[in-house]
MILORO-672810 format. One line per 3 residues: number of its first residue (from 0); for each residue x, y, z of N, C-alpha, C, CB. Coordinates in Angstrom, 2 decimals, decimal comma. Glycine has a CB too. Layout:
NUM	X/Y/Z/X/Y/Z/X/Y/Z/X/Y/Z  ...
//
This chain:
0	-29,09/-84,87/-4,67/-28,09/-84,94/-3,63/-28,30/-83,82/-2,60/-26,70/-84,87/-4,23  -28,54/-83,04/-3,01/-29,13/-81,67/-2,15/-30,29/-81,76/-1,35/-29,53/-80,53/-3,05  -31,27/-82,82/-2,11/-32,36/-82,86/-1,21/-32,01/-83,73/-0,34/-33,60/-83,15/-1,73
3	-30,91/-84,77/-0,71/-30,90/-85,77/0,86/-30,08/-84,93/1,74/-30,07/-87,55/0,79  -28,75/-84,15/1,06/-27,88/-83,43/2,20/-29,22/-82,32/3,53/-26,47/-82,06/1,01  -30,01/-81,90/2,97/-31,08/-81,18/3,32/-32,08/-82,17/4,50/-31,83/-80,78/1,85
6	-32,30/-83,10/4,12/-33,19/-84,44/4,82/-32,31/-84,62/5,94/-33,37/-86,03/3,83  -30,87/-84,95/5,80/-29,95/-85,19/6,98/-30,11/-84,40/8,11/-28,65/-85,04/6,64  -29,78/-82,80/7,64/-29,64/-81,78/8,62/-31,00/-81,78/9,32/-29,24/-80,37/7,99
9	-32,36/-81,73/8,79/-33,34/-81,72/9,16/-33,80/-83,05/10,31/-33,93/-81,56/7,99  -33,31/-84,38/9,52/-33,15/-85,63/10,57/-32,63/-85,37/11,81/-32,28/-86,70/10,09  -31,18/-84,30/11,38/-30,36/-84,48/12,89/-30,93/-83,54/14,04/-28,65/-84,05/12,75
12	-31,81/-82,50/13,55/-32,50/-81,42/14,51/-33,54/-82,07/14,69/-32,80/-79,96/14,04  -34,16/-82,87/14,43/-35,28/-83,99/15,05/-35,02/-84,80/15,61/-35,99/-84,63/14,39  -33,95/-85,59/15,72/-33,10/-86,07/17,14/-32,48/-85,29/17,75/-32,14/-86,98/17,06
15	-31,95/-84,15/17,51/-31,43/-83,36/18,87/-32,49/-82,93/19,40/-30,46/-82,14/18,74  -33,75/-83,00/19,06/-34,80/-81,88/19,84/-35,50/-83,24/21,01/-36,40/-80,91/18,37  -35,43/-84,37/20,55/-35,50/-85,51/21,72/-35,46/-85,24/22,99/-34,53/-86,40/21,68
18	-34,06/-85,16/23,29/-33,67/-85,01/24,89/-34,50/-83,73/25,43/-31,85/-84,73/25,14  -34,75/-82,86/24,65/-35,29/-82,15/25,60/-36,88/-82,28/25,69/-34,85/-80,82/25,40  -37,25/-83,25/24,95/-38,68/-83,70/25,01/-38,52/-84,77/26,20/-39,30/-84,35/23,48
21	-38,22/-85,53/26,82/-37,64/-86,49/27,51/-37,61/-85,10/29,13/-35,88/-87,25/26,54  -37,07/-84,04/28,62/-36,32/-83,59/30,36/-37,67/-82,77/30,25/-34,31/-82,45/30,70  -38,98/-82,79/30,00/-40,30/-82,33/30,10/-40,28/-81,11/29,63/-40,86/-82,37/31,34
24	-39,55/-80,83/28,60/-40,27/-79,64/27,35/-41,16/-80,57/26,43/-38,89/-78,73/26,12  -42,32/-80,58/26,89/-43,62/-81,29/25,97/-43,87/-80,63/24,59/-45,15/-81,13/26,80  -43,89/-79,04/24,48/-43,59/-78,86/22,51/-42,69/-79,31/22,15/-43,36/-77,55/21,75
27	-41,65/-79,86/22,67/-40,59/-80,20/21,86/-40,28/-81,98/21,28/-39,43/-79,65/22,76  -41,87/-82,57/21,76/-41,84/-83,78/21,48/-42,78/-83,57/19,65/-42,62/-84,77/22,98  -43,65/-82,39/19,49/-44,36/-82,15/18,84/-43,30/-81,88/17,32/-45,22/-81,12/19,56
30	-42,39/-81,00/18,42/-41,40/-80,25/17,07/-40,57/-81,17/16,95/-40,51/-78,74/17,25  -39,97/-82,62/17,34/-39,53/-83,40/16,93/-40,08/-83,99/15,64/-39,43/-83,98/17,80  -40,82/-84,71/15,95/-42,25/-85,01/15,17/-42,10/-84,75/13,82/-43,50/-84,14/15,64
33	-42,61/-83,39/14,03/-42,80/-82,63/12,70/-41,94/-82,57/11,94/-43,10/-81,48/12,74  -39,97/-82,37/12,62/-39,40/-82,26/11,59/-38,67/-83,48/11,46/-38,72/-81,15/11,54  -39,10/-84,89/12,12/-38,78/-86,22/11,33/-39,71/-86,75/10,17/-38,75/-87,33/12,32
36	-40,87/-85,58/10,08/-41,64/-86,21/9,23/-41,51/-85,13/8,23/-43,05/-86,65/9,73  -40,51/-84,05/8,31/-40,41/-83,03/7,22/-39,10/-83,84/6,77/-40,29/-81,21/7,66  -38,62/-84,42/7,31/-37,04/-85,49/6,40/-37,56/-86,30/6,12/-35,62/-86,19/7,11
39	-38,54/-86,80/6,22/-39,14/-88,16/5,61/-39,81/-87,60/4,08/-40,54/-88,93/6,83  -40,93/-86,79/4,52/-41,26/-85,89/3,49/-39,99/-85,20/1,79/-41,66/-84,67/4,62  -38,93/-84,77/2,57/-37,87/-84,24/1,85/-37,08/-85,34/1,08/-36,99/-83,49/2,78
42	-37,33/-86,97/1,83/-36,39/-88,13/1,25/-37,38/-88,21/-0,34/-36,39/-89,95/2,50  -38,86/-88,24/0,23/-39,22/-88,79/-0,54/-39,77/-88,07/-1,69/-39,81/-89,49/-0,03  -39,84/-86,58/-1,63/-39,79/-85,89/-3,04/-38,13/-86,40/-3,41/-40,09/-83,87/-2,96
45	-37,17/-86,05/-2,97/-35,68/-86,54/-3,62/-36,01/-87,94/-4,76/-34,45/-87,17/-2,06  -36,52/-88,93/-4,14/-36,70/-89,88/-4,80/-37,46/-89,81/-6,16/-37,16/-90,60/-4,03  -38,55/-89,01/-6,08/-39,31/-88,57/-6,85/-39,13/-87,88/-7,96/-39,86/-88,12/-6,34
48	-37,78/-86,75/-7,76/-37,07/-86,06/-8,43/-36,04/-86,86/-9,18/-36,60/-85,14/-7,65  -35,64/-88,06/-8,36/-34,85/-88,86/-9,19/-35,14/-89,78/-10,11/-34,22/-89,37/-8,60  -36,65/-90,62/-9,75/-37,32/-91,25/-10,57/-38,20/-90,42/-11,46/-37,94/-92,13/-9,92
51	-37,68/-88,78/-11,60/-38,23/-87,78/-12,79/-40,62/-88,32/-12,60/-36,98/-88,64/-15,14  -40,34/-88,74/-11,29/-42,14/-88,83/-11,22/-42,77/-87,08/-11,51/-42,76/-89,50/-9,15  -44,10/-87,48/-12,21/-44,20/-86,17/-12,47/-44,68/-85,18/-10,76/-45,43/-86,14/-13,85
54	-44,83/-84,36/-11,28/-44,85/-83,15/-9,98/-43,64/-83,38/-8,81/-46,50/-83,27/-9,03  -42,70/-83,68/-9,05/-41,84/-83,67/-7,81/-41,36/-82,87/-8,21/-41,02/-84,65/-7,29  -40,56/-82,35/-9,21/-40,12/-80,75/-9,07/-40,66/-79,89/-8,17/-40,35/-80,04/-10,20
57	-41,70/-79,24/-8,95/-42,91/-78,65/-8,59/-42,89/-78,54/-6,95/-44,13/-79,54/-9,19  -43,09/-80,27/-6,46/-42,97/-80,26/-4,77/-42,26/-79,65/-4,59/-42,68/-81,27/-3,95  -40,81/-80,20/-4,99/-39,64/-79,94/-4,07/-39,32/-78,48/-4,45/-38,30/-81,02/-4,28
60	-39,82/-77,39/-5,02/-39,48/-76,23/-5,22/-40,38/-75,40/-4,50/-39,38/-75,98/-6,49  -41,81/-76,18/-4,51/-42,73/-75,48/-3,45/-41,85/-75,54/-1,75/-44,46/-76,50/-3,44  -41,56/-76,81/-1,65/-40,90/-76,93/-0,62/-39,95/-76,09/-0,06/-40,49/-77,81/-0,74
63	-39,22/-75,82/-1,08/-37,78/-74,80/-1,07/-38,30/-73,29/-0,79/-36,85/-74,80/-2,79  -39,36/-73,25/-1,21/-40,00/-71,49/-1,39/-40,23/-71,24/0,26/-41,94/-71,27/-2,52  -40,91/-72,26/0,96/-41,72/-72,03/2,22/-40,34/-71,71/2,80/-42,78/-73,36/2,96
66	-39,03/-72,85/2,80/-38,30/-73,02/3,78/-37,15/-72,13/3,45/-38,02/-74,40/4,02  -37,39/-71,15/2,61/-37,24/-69,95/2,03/-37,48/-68,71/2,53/-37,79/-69,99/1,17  -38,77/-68,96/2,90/-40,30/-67,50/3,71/-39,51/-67,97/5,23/-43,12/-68,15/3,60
69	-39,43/-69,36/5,34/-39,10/-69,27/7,06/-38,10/-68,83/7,24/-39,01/-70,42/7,90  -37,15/-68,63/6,42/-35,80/-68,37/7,11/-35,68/-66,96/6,87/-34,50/-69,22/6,55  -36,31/-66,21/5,90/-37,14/-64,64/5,93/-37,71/-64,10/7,41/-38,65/-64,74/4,90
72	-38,49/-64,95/7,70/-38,63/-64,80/9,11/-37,91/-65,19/10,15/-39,52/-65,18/9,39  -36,54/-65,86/10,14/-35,99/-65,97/11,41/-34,75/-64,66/11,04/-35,41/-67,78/11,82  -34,60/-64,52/9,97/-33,71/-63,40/10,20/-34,28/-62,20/10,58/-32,98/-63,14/9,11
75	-35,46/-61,72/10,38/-36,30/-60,32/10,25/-36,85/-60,49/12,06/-37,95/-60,35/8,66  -37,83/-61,31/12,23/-37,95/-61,76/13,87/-36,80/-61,57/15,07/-38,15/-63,31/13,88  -36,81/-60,90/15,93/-35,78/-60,95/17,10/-36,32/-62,08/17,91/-35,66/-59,51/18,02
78	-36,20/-63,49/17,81/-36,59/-64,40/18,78/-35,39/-65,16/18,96/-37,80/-65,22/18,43  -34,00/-64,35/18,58/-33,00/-65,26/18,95/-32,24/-66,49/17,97/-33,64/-65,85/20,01  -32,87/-66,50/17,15/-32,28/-67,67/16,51/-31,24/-67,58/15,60/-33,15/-68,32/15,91
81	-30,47/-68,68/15,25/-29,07/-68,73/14,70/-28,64/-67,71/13,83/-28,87/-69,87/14,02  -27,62/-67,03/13,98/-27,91/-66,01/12,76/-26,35/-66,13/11,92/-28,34/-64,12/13,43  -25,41/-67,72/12,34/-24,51/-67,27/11,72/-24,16/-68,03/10,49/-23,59/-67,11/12,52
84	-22,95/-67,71/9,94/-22,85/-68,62/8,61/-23,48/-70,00/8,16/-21,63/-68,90/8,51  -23,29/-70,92/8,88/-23,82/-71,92/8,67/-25,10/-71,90/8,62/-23,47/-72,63/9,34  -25,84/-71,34/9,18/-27,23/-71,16/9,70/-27,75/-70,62/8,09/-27,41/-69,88/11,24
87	-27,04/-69,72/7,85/-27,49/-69,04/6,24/-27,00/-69,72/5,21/-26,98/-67,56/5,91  -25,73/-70,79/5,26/-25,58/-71,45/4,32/-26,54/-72,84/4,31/-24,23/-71,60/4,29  -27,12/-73,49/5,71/-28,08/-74,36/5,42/-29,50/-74,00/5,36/-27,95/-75,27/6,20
90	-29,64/-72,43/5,62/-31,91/-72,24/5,92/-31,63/-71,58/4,59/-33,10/-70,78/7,72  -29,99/-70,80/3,76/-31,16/-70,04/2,30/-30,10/-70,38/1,13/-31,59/-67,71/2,34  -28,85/-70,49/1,54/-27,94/-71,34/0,46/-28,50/-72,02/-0,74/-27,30/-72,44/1,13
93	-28,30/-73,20/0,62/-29,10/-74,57/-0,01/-30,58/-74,86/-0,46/-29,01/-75,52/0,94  -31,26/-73,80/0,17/-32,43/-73,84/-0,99/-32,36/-73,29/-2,03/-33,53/-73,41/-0,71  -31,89/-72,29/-2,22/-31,75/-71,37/-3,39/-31,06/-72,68/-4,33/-30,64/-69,75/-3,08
96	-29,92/-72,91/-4,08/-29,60/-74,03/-5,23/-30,19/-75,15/-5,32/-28,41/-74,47/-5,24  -30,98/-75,93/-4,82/-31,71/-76,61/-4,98/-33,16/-75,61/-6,30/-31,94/-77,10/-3,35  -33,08/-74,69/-6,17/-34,41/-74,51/-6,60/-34,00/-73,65/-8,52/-35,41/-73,29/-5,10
99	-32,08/-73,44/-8,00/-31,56/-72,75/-9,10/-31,43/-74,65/-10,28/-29,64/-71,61/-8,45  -31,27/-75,48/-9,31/-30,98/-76,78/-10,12/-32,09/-77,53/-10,61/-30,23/-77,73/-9,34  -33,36/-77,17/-10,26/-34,54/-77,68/-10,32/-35,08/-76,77/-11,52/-35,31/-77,67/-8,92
102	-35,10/-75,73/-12,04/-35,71/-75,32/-13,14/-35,09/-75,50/-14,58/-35,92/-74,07/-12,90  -34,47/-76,58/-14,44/-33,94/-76,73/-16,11/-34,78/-76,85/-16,63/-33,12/-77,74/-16,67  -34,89/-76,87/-18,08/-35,83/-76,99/-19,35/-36,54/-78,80/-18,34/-34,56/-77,16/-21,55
105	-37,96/-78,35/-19,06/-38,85/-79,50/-19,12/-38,03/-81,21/-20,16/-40,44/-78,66/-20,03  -37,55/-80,65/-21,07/-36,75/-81,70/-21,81/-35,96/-82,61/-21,30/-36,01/-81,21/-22,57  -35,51/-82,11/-20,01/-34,60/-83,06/-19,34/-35,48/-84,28/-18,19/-33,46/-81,98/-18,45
108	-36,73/-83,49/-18,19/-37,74/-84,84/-17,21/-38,81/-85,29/-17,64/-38,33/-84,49/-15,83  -38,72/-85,41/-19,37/-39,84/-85,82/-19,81/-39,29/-86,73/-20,23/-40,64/-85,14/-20,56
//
C-alpha cells in the first residue's frame, strides 16, 4: 500500500511537470518522462511484492535506499528545494517505512 501511495505522488509530479514542458522548458519534458516511468517502475515492484515474486523486496528496498541518498541530497544542497513537512514526510518518512516493513523474516515470502 505504501508502494502505490508512493507511485501516486510520483505520478502526480510527472503530470504537474507537463505544462511546463508545453510553455518551452524542454528538460522538463525529459523529467516528466522519467518520473512517469519511475511510477510505473514503483507500481510494478508493488505488484511483485504482493505476488511475494522473488527479488522484489530486494528491488523495492534498493529503490527506497536511492530515494533515500536523494533526499540526503536535497536537504544538504542549497538549490532551493522543498524543505517542509510534507516534503520530509513524503522524500524520507515513507521510505523509511516502507523499508522498516519490508525486512520481516524470509518466512513470511517463501
Amino acid at each position: 500500500m505504501l508502494l502505490l501511495m508512493q507511485s501516486l505522488f510520483w505520478g502526480i509530479a510527472g503530470i504537474s511537470a507537463a505544462p511546463f514542458a508545453l510553455a518551452g522548458e524542454g528538460f522538463m519534458v525529459a523529467l516528466a518522462l522519467v518520473t512517469v516511468l519511475l511510477t510505473l517502475a514503483t507500481v510494478l515492484i508493488g505488484v511483485g511484492v504482493l505476488r511475494r515474486r522473488r527479488g522484489a523486496r530486494r528491488n523495492a528496498i534498493a529503490l527506497e535506499v536511492v530515494c533515500l541518498a536523494g533526499t540526503a541530497l536535497l536537504v544538504l544542497l542549497p538549490i532551493g528545494s522543498n524543505k517542509g513537512l510534507v516534503s520530509i514526510l513524503v522524500n524520507a518518512v515513507l521510505p523509511v517505512a516502507v523499508i522498516v516493513l519490508l525486512r520481516k523474516d524470509n518466512e513470511a515470502f517463501t
